[in-house]
C-alpha positions as CSV (number, residue, x, y, z in Angstrom):
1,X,0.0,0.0,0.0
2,X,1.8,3.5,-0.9
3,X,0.1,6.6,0.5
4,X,1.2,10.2,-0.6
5,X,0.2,13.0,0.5
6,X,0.9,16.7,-0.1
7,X,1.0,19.8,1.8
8,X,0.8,23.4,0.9
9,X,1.6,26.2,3.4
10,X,1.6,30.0,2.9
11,X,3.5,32.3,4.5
12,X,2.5,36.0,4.4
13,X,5.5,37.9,5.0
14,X,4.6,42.0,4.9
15,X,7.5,44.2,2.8
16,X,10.2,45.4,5.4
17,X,9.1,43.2,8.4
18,X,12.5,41.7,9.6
19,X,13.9,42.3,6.3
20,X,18.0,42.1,6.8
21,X,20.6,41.1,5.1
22,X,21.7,37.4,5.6
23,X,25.7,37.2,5.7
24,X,25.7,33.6,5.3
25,X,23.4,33.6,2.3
26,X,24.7,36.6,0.8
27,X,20.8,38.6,0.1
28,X,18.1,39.9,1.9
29,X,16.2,37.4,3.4
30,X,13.0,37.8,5.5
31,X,13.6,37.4,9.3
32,X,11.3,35.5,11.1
33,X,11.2,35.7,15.0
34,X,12.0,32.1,16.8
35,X,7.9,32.1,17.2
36,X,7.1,32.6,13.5
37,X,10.2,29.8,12.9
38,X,8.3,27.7,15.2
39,X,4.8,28.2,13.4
40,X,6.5,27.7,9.8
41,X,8.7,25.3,10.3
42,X,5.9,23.2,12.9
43,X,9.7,22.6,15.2
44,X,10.1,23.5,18.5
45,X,12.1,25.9,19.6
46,X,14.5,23.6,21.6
47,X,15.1,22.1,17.8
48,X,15.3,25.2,15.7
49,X,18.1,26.6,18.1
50,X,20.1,22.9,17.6
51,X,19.8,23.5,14.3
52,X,21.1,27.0,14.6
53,X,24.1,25.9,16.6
54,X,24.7,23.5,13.9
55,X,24.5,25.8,11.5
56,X,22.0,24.2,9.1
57,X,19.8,27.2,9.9
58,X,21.2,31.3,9.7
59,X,20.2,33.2,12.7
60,X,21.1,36.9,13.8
61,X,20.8,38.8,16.6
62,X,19.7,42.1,16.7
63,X,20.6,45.2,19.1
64,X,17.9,44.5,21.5
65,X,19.0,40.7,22.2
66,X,16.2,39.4,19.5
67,X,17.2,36.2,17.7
68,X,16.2,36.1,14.5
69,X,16.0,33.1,11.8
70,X,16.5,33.5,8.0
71,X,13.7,32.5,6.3
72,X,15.7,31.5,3.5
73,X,17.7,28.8,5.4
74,X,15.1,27.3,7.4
75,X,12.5,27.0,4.3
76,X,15.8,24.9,3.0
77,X,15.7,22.8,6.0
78,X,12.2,22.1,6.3
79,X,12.7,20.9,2.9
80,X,15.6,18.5,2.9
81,X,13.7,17.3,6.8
82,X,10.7,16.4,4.2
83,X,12.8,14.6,1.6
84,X,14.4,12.4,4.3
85,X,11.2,11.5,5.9
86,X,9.6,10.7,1.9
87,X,12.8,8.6,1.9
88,X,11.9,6.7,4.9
89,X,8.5,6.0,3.9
């Protein structure tokens, strides 16, 4: 029995909200807050910062001690996490 599925998420991201320039990817990138990584990326928080430390996933901090996660690099993870578990299955 083979059962595929498919899911389709949209993420709204308004112009200039967390907006910054991603050193490790090079370009502008949105910045999502550790909540909004959490929401996009459906992993907790204690996962997305291993991933950080790891760096699989680009993070910056910002003057006022806020940690935030390129959008870029974590849509890439969520990605390559969802080939492996296809792969599995």
């Amino acid at each position: 029995m083979t059962i595929e599925t498919e899911r389709f998420m949209t993420v709204k991201i308004h112009p200039g909200k967390h907006c910054q320039f991603c050193e490790v990817c090079g370009s502008n990138s949105p910045m999502l807050t550790t909540t909004e990584a959490e929401q996009f990326s459906r992993m907790s928080s204690l996962a997305i910062f291993r991933l950080i430390e790891a760096g699989r996933i680009h993070s910056r901090e910002t003057a006022a001690s806020l940690l935030l996660v390129c959008f870029n690099s974590l849509s890439a993870e969520k990605s390559k996490q969802q080939s492996i578990k296809e792969q599995k299955l």
